[in-house]
Residue frames as a rotation matrix with the C-alpha (Angstrom) as fourth column:
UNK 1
0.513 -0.269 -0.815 -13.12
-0.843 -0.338 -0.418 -3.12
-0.163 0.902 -0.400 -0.88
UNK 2
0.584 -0.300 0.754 -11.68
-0.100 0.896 0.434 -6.23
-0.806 -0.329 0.493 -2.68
UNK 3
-0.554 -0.832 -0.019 -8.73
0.079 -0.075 0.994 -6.88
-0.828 0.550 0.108 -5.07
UNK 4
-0.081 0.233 0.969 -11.45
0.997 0.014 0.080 -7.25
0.005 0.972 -0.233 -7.83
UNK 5
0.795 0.528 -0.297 -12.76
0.538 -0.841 -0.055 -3.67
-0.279 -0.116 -0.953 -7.03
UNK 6
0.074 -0.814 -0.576 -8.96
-0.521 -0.524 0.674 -1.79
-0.850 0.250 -0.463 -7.20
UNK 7
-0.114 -0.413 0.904 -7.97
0.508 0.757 0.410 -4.27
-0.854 0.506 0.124 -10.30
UNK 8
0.110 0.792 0.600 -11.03
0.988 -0.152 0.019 -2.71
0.106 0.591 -0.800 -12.18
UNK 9
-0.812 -0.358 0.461 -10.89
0.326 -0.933 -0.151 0.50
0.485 0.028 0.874 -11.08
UNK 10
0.409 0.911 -0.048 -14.25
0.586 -0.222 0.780 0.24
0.700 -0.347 -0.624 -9.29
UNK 11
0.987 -0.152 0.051 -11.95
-0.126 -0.545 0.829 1.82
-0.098 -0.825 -0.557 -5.86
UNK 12
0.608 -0.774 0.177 -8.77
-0.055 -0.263 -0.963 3.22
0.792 0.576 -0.202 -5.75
UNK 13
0.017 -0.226 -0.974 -6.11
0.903 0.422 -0.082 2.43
0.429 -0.878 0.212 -2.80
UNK 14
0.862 0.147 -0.485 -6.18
0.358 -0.854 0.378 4.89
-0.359 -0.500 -0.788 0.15
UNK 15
0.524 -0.826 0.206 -3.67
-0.248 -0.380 -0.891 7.65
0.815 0.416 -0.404 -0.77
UNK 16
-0.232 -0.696 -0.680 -0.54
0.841 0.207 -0.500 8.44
0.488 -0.688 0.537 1.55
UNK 17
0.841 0.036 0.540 -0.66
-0.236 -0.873 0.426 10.93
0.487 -0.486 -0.726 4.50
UNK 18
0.075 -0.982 0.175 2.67
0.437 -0.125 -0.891 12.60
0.896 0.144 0.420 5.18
UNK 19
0.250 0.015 0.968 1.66
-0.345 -0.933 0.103 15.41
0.905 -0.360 -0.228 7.58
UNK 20
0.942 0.072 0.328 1.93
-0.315 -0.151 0.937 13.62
0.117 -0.986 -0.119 11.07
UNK 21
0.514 -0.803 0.302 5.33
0.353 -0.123 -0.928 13.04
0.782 0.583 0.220 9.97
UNK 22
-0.433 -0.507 0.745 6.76
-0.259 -0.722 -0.642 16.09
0.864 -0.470 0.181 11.96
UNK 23
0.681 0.653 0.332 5.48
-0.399 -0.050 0.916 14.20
0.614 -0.756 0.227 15.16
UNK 24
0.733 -0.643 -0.222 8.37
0.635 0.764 -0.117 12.64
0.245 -0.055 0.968 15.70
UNK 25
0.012 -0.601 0.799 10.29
0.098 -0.795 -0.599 15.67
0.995 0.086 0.049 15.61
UNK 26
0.008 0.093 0.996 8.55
-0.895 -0.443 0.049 16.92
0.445 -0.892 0.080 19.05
UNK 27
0.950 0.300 0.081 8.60
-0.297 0.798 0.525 13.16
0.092 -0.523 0.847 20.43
UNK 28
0.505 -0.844 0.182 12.39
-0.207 -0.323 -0.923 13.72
0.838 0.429 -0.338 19.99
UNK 29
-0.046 0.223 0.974 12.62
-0.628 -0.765 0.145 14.78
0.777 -0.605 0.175 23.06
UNK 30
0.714 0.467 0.522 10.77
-0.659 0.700 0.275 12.09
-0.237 -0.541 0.807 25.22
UNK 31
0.976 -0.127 -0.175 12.85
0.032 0.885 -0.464 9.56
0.213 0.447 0.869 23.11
UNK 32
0.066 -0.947 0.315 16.27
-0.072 -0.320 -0.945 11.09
0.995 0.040 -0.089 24.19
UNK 33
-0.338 -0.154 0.928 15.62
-0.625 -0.700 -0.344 11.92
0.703 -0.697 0.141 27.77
UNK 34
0.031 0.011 0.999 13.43
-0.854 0.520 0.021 9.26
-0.519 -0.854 0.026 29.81
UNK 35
0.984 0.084 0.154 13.98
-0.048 0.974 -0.223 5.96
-0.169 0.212 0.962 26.93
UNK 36
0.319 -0.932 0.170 17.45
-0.390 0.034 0.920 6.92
-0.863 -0.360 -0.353 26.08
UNK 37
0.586 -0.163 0.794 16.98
0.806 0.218 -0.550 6.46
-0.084 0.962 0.259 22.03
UNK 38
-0.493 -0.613 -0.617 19.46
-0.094 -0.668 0.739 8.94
-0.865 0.423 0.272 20.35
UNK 39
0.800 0.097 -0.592 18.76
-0.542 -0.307 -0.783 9.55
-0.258 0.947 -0.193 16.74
UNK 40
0.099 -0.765 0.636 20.80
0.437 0.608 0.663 7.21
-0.894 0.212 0.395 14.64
UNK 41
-0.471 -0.501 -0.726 21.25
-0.429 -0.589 0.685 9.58
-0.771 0.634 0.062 12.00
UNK 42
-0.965 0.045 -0.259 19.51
-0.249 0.154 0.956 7.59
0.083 0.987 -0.137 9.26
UNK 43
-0.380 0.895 -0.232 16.08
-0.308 -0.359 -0.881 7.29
-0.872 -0.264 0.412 8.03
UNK 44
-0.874 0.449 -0.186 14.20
-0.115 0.182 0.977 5.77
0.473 0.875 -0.107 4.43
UNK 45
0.151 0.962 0.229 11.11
-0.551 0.274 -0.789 5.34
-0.821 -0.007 0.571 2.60
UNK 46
-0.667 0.374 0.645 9.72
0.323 0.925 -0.203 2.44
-0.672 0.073 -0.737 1.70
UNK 47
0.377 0.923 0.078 7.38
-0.537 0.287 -0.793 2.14
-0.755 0.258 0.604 -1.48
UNK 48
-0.068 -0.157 0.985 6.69
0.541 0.824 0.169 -0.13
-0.838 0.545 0.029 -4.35
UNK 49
-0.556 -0.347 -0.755 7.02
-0.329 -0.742 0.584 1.43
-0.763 0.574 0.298 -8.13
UNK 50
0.272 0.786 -0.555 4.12
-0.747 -0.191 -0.637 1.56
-0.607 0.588 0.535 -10.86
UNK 51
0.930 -0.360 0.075 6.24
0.284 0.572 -0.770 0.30
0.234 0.737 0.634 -13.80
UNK 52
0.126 -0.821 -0.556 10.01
0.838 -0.212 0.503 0.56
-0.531 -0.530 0.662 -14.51
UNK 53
-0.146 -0.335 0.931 9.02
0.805 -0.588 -0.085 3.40
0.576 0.736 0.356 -17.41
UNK 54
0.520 0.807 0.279 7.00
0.381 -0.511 0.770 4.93
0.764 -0.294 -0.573 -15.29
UNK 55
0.839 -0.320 -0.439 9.49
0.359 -0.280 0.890 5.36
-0.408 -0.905 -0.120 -12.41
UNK 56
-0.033 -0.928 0.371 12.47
0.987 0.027 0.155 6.07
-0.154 0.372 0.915 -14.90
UNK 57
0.023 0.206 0.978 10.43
0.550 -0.820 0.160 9.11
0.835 0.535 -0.132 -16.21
UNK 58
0.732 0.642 0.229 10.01
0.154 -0.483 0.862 10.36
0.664 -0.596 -0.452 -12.55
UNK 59
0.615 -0.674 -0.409 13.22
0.783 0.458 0.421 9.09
-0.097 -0.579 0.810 -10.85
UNK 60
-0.341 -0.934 0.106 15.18
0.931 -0.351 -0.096 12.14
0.127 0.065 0.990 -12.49
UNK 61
-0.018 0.736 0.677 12.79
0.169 -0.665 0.727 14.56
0.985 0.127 -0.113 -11.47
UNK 62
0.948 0.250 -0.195 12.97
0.082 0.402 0.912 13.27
0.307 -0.881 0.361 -8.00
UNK 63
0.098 -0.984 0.152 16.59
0.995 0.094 -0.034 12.57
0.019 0.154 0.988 -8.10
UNK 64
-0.323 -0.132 0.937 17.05
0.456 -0.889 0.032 16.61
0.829 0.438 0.347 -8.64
UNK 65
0.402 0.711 0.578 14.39
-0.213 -0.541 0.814 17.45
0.891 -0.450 -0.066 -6.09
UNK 66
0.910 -0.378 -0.169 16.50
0.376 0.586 0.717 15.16
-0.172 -0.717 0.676 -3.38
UNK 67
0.121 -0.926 0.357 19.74
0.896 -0.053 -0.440 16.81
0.427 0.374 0.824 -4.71
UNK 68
-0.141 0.186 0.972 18.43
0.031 -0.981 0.192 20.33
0.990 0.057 0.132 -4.12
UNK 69
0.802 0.536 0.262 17.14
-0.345 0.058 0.937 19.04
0.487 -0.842 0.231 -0.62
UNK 70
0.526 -0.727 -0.442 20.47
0.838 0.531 0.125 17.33
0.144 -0.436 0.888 0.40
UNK 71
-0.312 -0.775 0.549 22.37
0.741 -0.560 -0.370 20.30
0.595 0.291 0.749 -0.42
UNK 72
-0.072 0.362 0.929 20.35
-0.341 -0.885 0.318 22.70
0.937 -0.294 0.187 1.50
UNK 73
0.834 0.321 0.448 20.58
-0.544 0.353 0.761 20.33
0.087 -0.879 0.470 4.80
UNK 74
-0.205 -0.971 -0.125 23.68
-0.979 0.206 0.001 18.41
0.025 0.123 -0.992 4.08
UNK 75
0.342 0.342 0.875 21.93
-0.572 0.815 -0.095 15.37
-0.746 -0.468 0.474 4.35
UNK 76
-0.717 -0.655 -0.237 23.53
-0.635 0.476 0.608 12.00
-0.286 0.587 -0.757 2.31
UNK 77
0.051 0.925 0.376 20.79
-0.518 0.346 -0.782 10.32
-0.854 -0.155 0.497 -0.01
UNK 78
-0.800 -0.498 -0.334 21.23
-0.594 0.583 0.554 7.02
-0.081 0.642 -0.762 -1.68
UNK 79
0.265 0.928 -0.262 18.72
-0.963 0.266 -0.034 4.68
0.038 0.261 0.965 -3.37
UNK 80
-0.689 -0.290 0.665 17.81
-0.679 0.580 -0.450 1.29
-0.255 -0.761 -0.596 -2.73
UNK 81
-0.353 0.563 -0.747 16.35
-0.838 0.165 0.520 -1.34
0.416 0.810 0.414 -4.36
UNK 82
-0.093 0.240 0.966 15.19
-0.901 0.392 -0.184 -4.56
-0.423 -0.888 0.180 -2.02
UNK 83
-0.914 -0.216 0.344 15.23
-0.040 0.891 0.453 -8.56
-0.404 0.400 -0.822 -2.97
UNK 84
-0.289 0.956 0.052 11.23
0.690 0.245 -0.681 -8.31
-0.664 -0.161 -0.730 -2.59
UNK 85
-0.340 -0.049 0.939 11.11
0.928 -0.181 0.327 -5.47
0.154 0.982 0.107 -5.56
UNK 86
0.712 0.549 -0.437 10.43
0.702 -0.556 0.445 -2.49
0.002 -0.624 -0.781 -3.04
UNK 87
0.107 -0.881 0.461 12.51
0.109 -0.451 -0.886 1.03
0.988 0.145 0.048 -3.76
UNK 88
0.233 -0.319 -0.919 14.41
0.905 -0.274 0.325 2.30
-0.355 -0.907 0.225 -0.23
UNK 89
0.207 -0.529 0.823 15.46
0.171 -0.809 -0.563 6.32
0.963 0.257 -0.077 -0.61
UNK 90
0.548 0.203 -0.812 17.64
0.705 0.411 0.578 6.47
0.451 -0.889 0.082 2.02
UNK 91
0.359 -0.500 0.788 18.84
-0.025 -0.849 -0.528 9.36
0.933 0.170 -0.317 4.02
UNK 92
-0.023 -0.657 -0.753 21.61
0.917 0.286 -0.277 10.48
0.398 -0.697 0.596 6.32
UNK 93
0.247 -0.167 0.954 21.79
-0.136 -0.981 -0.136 13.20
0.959 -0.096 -0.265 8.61
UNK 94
-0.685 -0.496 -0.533 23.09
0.547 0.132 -0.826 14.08
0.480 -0.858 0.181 11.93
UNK 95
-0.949 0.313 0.041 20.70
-0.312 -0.909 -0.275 16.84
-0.049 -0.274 0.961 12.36
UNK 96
-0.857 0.482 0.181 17.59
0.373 0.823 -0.428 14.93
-0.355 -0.300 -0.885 13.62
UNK 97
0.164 0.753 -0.637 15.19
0.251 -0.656 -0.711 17.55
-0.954 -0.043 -0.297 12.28
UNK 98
-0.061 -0.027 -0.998 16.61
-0.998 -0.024 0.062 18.25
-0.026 0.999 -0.025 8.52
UNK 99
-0.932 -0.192 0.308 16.57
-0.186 0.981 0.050 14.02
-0.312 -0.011 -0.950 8.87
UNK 100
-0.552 0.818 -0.164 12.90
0.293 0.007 -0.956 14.57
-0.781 -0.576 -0.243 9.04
UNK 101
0.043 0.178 -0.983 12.34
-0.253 -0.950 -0.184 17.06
-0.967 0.256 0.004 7.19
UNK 102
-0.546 -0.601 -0.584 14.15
-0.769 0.082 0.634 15.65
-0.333 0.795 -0.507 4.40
UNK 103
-0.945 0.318 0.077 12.36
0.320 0.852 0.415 12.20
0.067 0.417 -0.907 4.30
UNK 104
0.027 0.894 -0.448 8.62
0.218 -0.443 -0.870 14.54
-0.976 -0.074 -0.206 4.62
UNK 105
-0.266 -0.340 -0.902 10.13
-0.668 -0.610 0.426 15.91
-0.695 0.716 -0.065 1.04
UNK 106
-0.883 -0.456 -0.110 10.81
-0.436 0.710 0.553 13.00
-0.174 0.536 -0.826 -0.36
UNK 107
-0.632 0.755 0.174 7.38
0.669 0.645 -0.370 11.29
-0.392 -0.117 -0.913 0.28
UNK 108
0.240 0.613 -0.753 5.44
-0.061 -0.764 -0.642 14.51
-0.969 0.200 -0.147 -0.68
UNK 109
-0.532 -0.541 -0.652 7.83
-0.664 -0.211 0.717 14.74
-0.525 0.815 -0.247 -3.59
UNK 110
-0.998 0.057 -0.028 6.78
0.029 0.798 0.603 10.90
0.057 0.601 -0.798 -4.86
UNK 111
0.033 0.999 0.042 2.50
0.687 0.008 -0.727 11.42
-0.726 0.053 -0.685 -3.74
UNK 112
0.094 0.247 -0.964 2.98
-0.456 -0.851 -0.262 14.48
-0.885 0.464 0.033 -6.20
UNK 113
-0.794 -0.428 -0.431 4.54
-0.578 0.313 0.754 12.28
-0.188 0.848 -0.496 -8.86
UNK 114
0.067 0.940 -0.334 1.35
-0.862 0.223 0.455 10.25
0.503 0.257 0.825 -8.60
UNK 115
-0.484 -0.370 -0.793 3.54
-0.021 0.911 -0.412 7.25
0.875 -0.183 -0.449 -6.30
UNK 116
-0.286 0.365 0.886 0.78
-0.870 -0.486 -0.081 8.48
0.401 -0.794 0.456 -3.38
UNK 117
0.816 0.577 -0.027 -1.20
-0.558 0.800 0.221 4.72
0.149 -0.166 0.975 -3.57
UNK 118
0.391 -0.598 -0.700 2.67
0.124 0.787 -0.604 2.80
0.912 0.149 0.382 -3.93
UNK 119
-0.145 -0.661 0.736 3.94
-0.570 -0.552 -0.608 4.77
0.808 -0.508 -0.297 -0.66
UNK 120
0.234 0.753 -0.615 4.32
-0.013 0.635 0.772 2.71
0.972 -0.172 0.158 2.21
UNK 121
0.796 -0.251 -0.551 6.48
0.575 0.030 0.817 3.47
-0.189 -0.967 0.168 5.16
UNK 122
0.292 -0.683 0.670 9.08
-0.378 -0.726 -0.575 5.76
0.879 -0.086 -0.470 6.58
UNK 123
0.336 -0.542 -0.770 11.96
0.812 0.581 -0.055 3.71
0.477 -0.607 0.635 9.13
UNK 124
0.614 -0.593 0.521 13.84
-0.534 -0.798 -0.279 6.04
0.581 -0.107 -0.807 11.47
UNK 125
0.404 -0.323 -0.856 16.54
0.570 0.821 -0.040 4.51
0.715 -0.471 0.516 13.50
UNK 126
0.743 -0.154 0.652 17.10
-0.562 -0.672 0.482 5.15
0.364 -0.724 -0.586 16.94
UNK 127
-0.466 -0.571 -0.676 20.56
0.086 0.731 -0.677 3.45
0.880 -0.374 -0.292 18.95
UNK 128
0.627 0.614 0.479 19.47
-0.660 0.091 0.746 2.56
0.415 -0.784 0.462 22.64
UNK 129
0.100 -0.684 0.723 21.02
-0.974 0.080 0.211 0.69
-0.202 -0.725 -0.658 25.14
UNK 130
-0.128 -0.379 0.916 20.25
-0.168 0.919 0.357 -2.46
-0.977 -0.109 -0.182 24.24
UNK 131
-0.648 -0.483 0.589 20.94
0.663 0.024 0.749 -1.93
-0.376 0.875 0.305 20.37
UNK 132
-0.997 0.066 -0.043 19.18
-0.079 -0.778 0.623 -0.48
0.008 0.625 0.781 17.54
UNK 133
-0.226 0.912 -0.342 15.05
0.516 -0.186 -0.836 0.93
-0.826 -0.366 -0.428 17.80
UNK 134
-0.935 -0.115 0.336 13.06
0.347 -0.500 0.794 1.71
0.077 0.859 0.507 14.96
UNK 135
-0.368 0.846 -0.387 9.93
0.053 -0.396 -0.917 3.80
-0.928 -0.358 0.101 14.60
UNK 136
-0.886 0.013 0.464 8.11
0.463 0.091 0.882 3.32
-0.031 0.996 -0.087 11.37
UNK 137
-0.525 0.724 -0.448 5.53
-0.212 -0.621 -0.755 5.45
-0.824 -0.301 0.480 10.04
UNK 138
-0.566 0.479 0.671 2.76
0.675 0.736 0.044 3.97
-0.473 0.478 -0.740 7.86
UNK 139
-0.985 0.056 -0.164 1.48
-0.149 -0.754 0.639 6.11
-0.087 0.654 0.751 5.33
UNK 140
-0.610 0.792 -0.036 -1.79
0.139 0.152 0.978 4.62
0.780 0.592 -0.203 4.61
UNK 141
0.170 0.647 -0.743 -2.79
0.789 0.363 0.497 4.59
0.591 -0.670 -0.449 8.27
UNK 142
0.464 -0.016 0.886 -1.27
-0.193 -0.978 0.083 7.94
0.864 -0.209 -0.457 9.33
UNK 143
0.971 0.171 0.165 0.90
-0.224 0.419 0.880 6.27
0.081 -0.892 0.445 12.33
UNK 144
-0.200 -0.838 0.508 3.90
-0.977 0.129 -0.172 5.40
0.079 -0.531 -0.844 14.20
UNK 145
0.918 0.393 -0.049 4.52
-0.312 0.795 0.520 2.17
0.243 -0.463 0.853 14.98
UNK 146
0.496 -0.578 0.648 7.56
-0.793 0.002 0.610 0.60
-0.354 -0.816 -0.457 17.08
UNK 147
0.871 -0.063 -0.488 10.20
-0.165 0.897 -0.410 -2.11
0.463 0.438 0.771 15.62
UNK 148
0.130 -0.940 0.317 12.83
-0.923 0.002 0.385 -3.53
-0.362 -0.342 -0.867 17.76
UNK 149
0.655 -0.165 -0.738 14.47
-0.320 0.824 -0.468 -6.57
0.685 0.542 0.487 16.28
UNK 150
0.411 -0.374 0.831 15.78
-0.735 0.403 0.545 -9.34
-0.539 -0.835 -0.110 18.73
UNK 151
0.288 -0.065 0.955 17.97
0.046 0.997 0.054 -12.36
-0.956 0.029 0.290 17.35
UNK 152
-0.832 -0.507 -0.226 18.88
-0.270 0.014 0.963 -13.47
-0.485 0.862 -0.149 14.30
UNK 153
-0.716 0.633 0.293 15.75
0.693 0.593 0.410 -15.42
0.086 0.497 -0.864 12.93
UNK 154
-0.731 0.155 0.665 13.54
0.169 -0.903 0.396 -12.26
0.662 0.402 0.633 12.57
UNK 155
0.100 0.694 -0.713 12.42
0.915 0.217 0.340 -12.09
0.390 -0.687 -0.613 16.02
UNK 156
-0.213 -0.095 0.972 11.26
0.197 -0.979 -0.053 -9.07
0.957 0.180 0.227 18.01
UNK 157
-0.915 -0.346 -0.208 11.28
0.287 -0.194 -0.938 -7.58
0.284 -0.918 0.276 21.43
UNK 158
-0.213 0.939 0.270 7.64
0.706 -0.043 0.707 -7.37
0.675 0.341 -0.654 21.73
UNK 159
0.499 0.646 -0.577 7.55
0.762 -0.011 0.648 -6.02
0.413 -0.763 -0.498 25.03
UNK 160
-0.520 -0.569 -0.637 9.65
0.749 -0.662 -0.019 -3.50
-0.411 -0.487 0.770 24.58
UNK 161
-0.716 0.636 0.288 7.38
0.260 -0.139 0.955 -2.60
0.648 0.759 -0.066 21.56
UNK 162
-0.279 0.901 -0.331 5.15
0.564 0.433 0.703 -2.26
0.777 0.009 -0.629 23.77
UNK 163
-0.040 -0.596 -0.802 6.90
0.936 -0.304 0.179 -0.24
-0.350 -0.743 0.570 26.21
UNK 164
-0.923 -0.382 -0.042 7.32
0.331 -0.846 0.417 2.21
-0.195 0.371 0.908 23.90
UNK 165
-0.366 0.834 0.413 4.03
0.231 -0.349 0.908 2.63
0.901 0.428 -0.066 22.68
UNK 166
0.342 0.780 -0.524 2.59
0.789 0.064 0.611 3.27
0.511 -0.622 -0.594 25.90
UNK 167
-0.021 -0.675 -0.738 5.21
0.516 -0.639 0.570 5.76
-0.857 -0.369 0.361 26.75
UNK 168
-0.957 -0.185 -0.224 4.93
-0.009 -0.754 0.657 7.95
-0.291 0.631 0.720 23.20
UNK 169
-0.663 0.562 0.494 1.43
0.703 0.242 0.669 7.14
0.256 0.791 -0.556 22.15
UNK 170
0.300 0.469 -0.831 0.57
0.618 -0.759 -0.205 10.56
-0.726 -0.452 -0.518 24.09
UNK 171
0.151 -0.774 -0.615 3.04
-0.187 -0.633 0.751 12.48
-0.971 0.001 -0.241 21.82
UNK 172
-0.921 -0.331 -0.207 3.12
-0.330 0.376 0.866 10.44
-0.209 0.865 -0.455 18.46
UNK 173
0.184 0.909 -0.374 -0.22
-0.981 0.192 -0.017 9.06
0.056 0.370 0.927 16.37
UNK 174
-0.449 -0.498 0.742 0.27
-0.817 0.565 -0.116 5.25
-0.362 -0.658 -0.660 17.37
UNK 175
-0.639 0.365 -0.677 -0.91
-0.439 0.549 0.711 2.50
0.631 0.752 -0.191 15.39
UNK 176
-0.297 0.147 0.944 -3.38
-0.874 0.357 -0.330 0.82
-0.385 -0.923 0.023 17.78
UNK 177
0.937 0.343 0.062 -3.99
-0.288 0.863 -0.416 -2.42
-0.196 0.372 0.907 15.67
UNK 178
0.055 -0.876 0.479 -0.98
-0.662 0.327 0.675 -4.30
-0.748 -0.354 -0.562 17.07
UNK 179
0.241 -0.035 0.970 -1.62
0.625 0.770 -0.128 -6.98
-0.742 0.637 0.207 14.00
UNK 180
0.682 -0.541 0.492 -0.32
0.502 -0.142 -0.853 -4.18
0.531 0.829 0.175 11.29
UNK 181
0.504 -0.857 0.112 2.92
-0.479 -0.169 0.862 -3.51
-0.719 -0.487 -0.495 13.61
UNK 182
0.953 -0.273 0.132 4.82
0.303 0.859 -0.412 -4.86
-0.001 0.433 0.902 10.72
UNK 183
0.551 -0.830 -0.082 8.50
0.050 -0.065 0.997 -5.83
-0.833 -0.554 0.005 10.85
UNK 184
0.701 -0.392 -0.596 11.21
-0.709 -0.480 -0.517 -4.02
-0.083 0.785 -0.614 8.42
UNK 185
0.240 -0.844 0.481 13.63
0.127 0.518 0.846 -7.06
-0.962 -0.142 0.231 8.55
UNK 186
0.035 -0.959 0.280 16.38
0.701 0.223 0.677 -6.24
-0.712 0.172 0.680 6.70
UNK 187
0.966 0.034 0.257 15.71
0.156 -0.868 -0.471 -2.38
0.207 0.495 -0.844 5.30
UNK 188
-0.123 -0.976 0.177 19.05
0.798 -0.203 -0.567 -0.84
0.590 0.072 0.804 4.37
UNK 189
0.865 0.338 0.370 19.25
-0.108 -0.595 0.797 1.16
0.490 -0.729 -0.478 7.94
């Protein structure tokens, strides 16, 4: 499929899949116990918006649905707008499972609005010993994938990356095309 084909409408991007989502939940577990990740309590998705009418008309629809969903989990959810023109809906929870839960909503919530082709990732942050560990989950590809940021100049810890994937990739749907491992540098986490 090439950009002329989507442009035209000849093919349409792949939608989003939410469902393996709740893998993380049971990989919880593993990630607490022999890697030593806690849950860092916070969590966003990641997509790009249609138009700004289009998202205005949908945002308070959403906005409501995320209101109703905080309140019933206690979870804190603020929005986010990036330099690169990408929204962030970001949520807080202590409770590593309504954390979940909540950002599964949220993404389901926006593929219903029709934002299924803009969706693009879901960040969770774990803390770890030798700082902060993210797991990102790629909608279009249905996957996990490891991000550990080293340094200041957006460098990464490949080889813990790597570490990790070989140690969850029983337990979690693993990207296995190490070239779209891409790095969140500087999501509001």
């Amino acid at each position: 499929m090439g950009l002329g084909d989507v442009l035209f409408g000849r093919k349409k991007l792949k939608e989003a899949s939410g469902e393996k989502l709740f893998a993380l939940s049971t990989a919880q577990v593993t990630l607490e116990m022999e890697l030593g990740l806690r849950p860092g309590g916070s969590a966003a998705v990641c997509f790009k918006p249609l138009s700004a009418g289009t998202f205005d008309r949908v945002e308070e629809e959403l906005q409501e649905l995320v209101d109703v969903a905080a309140r019933s989990s206690q979870s804190k959810i603020r929005r986010h707008a990036d330099e690169l023109g990408f929204q962030w809906i970001v949520v807080e929870d202590p409770d590593f499972e309504d954390l979940v839960t909540t950002v599964h909503l949220v993404g389901s919530e926006l593929q219903a609005r029709g934002f299924g082709p803009q969706l693009l990732a879901s960040m969770f942050r774990f803390e770890g010993k030798r700082g902060a560990v993210y797991w990102i989950y790629g909608y279009k590809r249905a996957a996990f994938w490891p991000f550990v940021p080293a340094g200041k100049d957006q460098e990464r810890d490949n080889a813990l990356e790597l570490e990790l994937k070989a140690k969850l990739e029983r337990e979690l749907p693993v990207e296995q095309d190490l070239s779209r491992w891409f790095g969140l540098f500087g999501a509001p986490l």
